[in-house]
BALOBA-1460 file (C-alpha; in Angstrom, 3 decimals):
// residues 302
<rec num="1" residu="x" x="-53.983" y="153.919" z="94.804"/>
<rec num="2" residu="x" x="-50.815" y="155.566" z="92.964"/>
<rec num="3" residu="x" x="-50.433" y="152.613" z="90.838"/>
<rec num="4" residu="x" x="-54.158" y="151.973" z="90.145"/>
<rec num="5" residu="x" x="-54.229" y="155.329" z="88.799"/>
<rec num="6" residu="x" x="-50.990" y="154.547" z="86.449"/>
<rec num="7" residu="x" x="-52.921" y="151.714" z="85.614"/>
<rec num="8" residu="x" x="-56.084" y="153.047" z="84.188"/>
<rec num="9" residu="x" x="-54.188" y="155.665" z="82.593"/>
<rec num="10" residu="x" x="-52.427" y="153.841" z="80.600"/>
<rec num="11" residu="x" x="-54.864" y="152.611" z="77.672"/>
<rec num="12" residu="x" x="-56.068" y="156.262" z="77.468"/>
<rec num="13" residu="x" x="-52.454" y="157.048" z="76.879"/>
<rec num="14" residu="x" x="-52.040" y="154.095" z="73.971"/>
<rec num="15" residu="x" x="-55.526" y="155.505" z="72.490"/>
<rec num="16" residu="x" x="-54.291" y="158.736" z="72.365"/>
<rec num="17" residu="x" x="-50.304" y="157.634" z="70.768"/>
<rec num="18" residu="x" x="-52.792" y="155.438" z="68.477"/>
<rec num="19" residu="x" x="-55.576" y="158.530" z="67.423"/>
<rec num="20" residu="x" x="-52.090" y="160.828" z="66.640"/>
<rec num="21" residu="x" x="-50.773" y="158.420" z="64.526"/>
<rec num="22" residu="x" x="-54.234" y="157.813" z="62.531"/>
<rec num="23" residu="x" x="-54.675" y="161.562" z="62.430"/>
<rec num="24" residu="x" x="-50.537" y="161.635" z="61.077"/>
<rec num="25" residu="x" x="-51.439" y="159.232" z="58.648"/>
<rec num="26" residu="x" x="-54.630" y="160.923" z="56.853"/>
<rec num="27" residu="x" x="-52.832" y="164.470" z="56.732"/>
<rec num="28" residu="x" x="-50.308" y="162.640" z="54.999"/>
<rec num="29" residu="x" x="-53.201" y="161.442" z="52.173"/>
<rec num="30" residu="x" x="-54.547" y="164.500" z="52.109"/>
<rec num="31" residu="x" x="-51.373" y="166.050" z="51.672"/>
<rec num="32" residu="x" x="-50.970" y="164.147" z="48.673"/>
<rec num="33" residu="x" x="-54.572" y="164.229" z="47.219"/>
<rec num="34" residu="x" x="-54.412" y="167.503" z="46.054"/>
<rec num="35" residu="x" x="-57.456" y="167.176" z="48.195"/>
<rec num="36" residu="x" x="-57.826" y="171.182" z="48.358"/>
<rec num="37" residu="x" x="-57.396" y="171.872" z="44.588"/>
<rec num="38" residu="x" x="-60.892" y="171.575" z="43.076"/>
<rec num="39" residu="x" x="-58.999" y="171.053" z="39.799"/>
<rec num="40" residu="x" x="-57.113" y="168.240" z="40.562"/>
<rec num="41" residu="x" x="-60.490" y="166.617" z="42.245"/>
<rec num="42" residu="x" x="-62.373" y="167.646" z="38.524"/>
<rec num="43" residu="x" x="-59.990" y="165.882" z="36.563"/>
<rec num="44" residu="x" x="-59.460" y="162.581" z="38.711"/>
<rec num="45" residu="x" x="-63.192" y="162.239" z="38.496"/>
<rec num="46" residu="x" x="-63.045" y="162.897" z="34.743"/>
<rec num="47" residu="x" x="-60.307" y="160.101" z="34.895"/>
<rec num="48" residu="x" x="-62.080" y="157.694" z="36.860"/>
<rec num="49" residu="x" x="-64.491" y="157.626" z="34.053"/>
<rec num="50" residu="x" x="-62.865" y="156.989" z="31.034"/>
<rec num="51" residu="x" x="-60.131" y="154.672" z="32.592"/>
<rec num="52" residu="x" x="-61.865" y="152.207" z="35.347"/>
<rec num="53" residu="x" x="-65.218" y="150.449" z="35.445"/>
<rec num="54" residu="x" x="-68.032" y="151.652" z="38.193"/>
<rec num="55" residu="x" x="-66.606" y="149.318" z="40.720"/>
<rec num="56" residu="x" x="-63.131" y="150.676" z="40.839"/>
<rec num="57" residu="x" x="-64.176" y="154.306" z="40.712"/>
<rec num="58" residu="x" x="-64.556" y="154.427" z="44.487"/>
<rec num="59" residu="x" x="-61.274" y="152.771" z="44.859"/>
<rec num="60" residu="x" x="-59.638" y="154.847" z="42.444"/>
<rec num="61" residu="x" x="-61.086" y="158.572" z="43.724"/>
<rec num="62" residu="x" x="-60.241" y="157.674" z="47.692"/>
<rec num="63" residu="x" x="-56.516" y="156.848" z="46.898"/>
<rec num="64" residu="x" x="-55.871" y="159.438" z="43.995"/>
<rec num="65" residu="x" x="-53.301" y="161.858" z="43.864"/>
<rec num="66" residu="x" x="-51.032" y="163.758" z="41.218"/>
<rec num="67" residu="x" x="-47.571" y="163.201" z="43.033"/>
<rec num="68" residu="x" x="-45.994" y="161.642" z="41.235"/>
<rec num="69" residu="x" x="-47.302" y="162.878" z="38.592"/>
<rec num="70" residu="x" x="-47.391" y="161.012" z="35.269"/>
<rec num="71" residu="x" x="-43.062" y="160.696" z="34.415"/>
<rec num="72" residu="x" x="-43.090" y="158.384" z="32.363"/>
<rec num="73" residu="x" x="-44.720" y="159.298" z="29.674"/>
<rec num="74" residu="x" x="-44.065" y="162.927" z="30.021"/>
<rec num="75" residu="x" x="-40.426" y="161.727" z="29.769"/>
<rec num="76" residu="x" x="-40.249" y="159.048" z="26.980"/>
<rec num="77" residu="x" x="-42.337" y="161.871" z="25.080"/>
<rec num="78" residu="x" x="-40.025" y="164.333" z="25.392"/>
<rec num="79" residu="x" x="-37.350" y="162.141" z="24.783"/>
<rec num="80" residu="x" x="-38.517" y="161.378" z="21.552"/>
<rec num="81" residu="x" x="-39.316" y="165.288" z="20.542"/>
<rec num="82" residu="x" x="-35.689" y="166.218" z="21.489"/>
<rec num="83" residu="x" x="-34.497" y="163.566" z="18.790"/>
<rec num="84" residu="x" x="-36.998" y="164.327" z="16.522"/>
<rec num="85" residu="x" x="-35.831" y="168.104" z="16.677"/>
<rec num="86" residu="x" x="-32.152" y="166.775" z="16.803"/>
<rec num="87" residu="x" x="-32.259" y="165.171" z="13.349"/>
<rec num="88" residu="x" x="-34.730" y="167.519" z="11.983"/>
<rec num="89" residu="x" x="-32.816" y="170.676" z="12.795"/>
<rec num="90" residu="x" x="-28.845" y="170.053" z="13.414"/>
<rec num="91" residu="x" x="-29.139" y="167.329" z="10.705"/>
<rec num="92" residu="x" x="-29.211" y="168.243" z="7.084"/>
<rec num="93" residu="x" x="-32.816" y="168.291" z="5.949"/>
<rec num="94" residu="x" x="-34.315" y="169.083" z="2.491"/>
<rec num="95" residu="x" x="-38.199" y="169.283" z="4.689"/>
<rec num="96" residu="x" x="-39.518" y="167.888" z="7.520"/>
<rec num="97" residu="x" x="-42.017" y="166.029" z="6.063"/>
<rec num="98" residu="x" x="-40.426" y="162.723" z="5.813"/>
<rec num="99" residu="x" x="-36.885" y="163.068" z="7.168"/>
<rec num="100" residu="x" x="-34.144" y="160.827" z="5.248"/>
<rec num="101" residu="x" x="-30.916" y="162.254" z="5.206"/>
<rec num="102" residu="x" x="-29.009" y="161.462" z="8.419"/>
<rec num="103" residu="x" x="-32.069" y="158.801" z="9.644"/>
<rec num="104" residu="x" x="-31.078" y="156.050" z="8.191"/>
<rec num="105" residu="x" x="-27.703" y="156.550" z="9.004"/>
<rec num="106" residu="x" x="-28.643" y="156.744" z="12.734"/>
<rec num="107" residu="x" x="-27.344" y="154.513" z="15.300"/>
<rec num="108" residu="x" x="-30.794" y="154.618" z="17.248"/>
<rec num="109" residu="x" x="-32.847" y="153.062" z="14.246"/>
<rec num="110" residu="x" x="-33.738" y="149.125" z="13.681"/>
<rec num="111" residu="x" x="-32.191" y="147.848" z="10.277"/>
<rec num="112" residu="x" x="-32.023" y="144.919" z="9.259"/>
<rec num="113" residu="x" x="-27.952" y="144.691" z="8.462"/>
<rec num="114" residu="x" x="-27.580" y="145.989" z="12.021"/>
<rec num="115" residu="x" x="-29.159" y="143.439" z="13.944"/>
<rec num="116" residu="x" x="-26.245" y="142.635" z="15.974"/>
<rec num="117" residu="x" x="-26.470" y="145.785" z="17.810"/>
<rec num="118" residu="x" x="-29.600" y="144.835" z="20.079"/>
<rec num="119" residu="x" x="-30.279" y="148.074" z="21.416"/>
<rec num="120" residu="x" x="-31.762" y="148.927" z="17.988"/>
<rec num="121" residu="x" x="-34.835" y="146.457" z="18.939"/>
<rec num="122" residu="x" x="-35.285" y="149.106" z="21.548"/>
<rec num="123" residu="x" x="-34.146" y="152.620" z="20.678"/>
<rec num="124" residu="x" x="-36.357" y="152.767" z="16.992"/>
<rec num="125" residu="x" x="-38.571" y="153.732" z="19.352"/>
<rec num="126" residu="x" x="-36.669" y="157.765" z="20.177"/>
<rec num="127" residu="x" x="-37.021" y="158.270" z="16.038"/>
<rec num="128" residu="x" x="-39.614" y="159.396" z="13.754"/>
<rec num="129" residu="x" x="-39.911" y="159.577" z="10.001"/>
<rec num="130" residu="x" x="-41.259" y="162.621" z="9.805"/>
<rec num="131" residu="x" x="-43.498" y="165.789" z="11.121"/>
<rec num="132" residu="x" x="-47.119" y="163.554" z="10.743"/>
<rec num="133" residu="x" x="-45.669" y="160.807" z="12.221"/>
<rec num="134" residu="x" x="-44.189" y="162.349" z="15.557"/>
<rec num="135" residu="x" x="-47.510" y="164.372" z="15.885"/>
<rec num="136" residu="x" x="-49.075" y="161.494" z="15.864"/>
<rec num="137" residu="x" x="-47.504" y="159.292" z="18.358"/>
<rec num="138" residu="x" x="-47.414" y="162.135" z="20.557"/>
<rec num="139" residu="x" x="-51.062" y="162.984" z="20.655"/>
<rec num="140" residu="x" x="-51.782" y="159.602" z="20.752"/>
<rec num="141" residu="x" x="-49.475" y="158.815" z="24.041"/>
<rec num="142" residu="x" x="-50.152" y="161.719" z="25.534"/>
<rec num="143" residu="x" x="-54.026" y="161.451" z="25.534"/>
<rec num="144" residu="x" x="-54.004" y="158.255" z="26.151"/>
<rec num="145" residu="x" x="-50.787" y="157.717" z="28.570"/>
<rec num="146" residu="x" x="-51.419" y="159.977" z="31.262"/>
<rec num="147" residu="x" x="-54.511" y="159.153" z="32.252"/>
<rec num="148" residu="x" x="-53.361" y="155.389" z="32.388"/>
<rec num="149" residu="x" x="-50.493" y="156.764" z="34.167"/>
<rec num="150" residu="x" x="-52.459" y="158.534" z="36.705"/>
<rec num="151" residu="x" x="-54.766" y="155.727" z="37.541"/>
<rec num="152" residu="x" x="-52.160" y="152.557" z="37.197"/>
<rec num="153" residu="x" x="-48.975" y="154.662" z="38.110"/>
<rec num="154" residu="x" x="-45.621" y="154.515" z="35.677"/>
<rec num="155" residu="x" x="-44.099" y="151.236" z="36.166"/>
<rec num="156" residu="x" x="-47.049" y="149.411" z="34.702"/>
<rec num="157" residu="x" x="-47.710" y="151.798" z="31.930"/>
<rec num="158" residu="x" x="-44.056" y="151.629" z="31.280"/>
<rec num="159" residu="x" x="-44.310" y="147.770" z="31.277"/>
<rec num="160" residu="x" x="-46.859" y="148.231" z="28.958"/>
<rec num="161" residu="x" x="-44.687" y="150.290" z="26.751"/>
<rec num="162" residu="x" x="-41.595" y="148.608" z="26.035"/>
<rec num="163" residu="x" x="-43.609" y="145.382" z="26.048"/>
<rec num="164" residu="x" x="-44.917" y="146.583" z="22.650"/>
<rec num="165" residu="x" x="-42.097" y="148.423" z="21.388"/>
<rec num="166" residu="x" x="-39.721" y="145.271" z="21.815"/>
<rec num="167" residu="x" x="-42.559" y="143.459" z="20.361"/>
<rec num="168" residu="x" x="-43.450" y="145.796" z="17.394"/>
<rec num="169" residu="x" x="-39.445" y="145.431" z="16.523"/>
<rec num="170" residu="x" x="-39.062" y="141.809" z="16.788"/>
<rec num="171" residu="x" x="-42.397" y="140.766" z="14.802"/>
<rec num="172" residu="x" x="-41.263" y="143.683" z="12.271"/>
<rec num="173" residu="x" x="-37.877" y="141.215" z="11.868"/>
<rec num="174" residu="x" x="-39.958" y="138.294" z="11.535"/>
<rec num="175" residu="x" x="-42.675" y="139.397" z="9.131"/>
<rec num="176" residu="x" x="-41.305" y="142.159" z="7.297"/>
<rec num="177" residu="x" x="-37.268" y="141.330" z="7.629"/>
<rec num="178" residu="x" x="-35.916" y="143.139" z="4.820"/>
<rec num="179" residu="x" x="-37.786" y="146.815" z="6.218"/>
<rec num="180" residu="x" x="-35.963" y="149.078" z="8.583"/>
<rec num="181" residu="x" x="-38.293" y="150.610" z="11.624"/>
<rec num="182" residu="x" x="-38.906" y="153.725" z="13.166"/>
<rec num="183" residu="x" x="-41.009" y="155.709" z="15.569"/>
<rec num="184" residu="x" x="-42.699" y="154.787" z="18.685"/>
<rec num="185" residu="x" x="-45.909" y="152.915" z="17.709"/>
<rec num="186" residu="x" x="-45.706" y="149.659" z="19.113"/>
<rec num="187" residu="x" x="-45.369" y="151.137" z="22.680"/>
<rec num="188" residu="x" x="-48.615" y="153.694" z="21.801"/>
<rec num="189" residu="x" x="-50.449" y="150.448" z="20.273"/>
<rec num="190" residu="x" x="-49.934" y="148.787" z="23.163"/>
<rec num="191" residu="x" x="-51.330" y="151.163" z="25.432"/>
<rec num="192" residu="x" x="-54.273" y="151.224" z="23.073"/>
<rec num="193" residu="x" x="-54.282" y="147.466" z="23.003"/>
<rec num="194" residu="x" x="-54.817" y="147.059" z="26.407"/>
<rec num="195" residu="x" x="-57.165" y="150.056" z="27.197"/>
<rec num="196" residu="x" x="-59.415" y="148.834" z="24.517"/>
<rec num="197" residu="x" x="-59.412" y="145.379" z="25.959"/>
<rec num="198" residu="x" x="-60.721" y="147.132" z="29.213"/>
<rec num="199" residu="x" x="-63.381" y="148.885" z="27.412"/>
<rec num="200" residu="x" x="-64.400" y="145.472" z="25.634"/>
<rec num="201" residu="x" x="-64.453" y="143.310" z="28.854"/>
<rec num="202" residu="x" x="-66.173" y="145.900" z="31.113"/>
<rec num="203" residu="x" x="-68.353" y="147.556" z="28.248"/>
<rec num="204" residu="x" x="-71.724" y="147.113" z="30.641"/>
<rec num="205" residu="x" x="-70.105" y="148.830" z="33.387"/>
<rec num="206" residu="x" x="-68.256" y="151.403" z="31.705"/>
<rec num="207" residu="x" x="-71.825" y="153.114" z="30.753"/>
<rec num="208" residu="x" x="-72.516" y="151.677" z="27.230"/>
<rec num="209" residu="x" x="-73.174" y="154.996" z="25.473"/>
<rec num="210" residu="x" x="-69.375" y="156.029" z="26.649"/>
<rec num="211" residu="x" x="-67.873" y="152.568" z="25.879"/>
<rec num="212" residu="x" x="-69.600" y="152.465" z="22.573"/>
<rec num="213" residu="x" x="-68.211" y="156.118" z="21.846"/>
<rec num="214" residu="x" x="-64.584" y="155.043" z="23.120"/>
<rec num="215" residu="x" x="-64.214" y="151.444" z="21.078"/>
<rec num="216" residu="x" x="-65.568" y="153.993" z="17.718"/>
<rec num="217" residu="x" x="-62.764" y="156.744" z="18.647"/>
<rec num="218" residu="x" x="-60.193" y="153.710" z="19.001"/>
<rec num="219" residu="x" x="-61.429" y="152.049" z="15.769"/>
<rec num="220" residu="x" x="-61.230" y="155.753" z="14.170"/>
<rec num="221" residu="x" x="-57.687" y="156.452" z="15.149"/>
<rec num="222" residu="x" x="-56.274" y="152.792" z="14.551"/>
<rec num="223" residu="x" x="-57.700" y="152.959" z="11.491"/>
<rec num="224" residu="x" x="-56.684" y="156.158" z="10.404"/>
<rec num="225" residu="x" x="-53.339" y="155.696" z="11.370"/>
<rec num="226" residu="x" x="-53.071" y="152.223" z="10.185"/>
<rec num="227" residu="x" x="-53.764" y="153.110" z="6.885"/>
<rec num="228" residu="x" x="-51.003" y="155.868" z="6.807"/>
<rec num="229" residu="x" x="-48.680" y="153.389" z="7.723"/>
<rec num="230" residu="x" x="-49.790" y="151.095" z="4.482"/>
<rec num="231" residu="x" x="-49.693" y="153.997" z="2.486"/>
<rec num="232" residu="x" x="-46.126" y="154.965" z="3.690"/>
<rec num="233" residu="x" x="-44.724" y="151.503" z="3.387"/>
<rec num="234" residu="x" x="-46.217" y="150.795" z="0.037"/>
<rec num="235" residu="x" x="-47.847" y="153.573" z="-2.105"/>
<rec num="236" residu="x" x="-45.903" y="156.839" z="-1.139"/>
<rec num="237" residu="x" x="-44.370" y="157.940" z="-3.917"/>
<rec num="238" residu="x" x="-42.181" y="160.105" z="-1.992"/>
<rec num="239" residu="x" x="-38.411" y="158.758" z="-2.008"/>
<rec num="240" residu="x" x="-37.088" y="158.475" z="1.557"/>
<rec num="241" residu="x" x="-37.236" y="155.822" z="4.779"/>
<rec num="242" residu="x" x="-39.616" y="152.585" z="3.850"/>
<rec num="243" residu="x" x="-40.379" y="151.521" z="7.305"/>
<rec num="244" residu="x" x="-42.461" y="148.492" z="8.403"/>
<rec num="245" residu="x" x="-46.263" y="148.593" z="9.580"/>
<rec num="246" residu="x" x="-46.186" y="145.617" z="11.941"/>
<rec num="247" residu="x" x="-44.752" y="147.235" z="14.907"/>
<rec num="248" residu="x" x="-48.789" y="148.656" z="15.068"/>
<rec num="249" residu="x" x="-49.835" y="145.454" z="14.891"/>
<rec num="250" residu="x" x="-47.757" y="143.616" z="17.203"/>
<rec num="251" residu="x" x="-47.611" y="146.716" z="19.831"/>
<rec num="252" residu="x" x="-51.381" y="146.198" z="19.873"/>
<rec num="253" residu="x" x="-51.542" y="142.564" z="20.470"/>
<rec num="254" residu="x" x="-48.911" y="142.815" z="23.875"/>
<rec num="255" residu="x" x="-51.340" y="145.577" z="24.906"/>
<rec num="256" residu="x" x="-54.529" y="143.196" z="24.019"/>
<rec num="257" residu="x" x="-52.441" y="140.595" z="26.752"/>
<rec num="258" residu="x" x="-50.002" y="141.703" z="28.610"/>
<rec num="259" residu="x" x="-51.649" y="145.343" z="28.715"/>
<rec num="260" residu="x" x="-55.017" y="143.765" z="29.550"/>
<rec num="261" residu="x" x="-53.933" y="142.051" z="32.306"/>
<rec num="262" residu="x" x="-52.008" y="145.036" z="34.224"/>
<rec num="263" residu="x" x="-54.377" y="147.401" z="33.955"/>
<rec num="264" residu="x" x="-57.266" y="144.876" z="34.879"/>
<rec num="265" residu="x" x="-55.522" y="144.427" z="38.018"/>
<rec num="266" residu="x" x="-55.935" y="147.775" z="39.151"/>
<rec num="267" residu="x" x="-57.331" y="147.001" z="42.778"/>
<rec num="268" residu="x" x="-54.187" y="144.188" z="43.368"/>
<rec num="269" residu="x" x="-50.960" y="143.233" z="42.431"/>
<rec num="270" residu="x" x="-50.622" y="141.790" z="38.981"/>
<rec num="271" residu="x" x="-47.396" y="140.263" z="39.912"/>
<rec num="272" residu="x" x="-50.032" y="137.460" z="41.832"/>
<rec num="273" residu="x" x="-52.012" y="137.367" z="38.713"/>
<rec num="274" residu="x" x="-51.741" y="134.138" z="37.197"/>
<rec num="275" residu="x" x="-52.882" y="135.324" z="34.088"/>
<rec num="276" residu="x" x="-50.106" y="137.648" z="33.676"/>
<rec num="277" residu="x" x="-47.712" y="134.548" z="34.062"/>
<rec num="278" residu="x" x="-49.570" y="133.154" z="31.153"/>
<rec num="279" residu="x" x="-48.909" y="136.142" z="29.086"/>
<rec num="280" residu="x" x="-45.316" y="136.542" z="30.389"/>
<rec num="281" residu="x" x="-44.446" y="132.973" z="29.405"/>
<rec num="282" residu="x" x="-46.331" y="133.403" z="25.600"/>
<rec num="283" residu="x" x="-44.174" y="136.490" z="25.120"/>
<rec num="284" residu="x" x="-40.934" y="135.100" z="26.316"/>
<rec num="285" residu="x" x="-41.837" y="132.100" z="23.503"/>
<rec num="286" residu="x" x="-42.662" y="134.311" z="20.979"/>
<rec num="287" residu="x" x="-38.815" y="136.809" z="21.732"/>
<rec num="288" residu="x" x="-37.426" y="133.549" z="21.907"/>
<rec num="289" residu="x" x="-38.611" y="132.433" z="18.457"/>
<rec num="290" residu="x" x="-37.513" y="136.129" z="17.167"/>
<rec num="291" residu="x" x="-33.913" y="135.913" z="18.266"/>
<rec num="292" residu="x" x="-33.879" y="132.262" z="16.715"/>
<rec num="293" residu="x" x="-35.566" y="133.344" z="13.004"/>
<rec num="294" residu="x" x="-33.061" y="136.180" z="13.084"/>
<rec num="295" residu="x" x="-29.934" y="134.263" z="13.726"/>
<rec num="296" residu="x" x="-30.675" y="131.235" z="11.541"/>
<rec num="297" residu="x" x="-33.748" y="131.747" z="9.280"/>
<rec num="298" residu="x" x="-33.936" y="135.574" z="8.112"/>
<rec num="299" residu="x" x="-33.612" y="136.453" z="4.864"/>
<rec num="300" residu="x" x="-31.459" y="139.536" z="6.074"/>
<rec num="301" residu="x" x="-28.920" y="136.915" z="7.008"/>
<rec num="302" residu="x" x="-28.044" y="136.641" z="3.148"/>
């Protein structure tokens, strides 16, 4: 009788081990929800909408949560402020307008006649030219990068990134070889690049009076700030840093692939995505075919 009774009472005991653990696990979630802050729930729903299509909403609003909240781009951001206030402050400055003196001197920039020094293909990205073109990149980032951040978490939106900022520099060395670069607009043109691909591919699902009213704001501020760029490199009158335009360009086209295919991925891995193979082998081709123009072909060689 003794052991009968250990007997049935055993499953009871594994249900109840089991129903603690389940009941661990969802204070856990809830714990990192933010589930009790009607705030947080406001704004992931606000989020959900202008970053996913209908049928990831659900997906997106069960699992979200602001820890951790959006580093990445709060850092890179306010990495590039502290330089900008670096060289605009402690440097000698005749305005802040366009900054010159000290700039071009900078170790951080791309130039041409410093190509050796590779890190330059990468750190452009932590200087700016000048007040408009910091506040700018900022807004733009900002608006933009958190909410990417929130729904598709750092590491791809920091893939993202540096995809088109290595991008932006290396087509800038192919296409425009003689111009030095600055600022961090082929990592924001990528994240546009590959939200607006998103908003293209999913327009019917995205509710079409939104999407239409997101591709116009993207079109607005592309073109606005696309045109400042042509008017810096080519019309400005004012004498300081030429830079190159093609870092928007190119920053937009890795977001238009690689950026595409991360964030489309948002209910699985991308890493299984065979289409961001695809887009990892194209780009590897095209760095490839940078580093070989700029050691052999480049007019900066002479």
């Amino acid at each position: 009788m003794e052991m009968a009774r250990l007997n049935a009472g055993s499953p009871a005991g594994v249900r109840d081990e089991e129903e603690e653990e389940e009941e661990e696990v969802m204070r856990r979630e809830e714990a990192g929800r933010c589930g009790s802050c009607p705030s947080c729930e406001s704004l992931h729903n606000t989020v959900s909408k202008w970053m996913l299509p209908e049928n990831a909403r659900t997906t997106y609003l069960e699992r979200a949560s602001c820890l951790p909240p959006p580093v990445f781009i709060l850092a890179i951001s306010a990495a590039e402020l502290a330089m900008f206030i670096y060289y605009a402050v402690w440097k000698p400055q005749t305005q802040w307008i366009t900054l010159d003196t000290g700039i071009s001197e900078s170790p951080l920039i791309y130039r041409p006649d410093k190509r050796r020094e590779a890190w330059r293909f990468l750190s452009y990205m932590l200087v700016h030219a000048g007040i408009e073109h910091i506040i700018g990149n900022l807004v733009l980032q900002l608006v933009l990068g958190i909410p990417l951040e929130l729904v598709h978490k750092g590491h791809r939106v920091g893939l993202v990134y540096l995809a088109g900022v290595v991008g932006g520099s290396l087509a800038s060395s192919i296409c425009d070889p003689l111009m030095g670069l600055v600022g961090a607009s082929g990592g924001v043109y990528a994240l546009i690049g590959g939200y607006f691909m998103n908003v293209l591919v999913n327009f019917q699902e995205m509710i079409p009076l939104f999407g239409a009213i997101r591709l116009l704001l993207v079109f607005f501020i592309v073109g606005t700030d696309v045109g400042f760029a042509l008017y810096r490199r080519f019309l400005s009158p004012m004498a300081g840093l030429k830079v190159s335009f093609v870092a928007h360009i190119a920053g937009g086209l890795a977001g238009m692939s690689v950026g595409y295919v991360i964030f489309s991925s948002f209910n699985k891995n991308f890493i299984k995505d065979p289409r961001f193979w695809i887009c990892i082998m194209a780009y590897l081709l095209f760095v490839g075919f940078a580093v070989f123009f700029n050691v052999f072909l480049s007019p900066a060689n002479q």
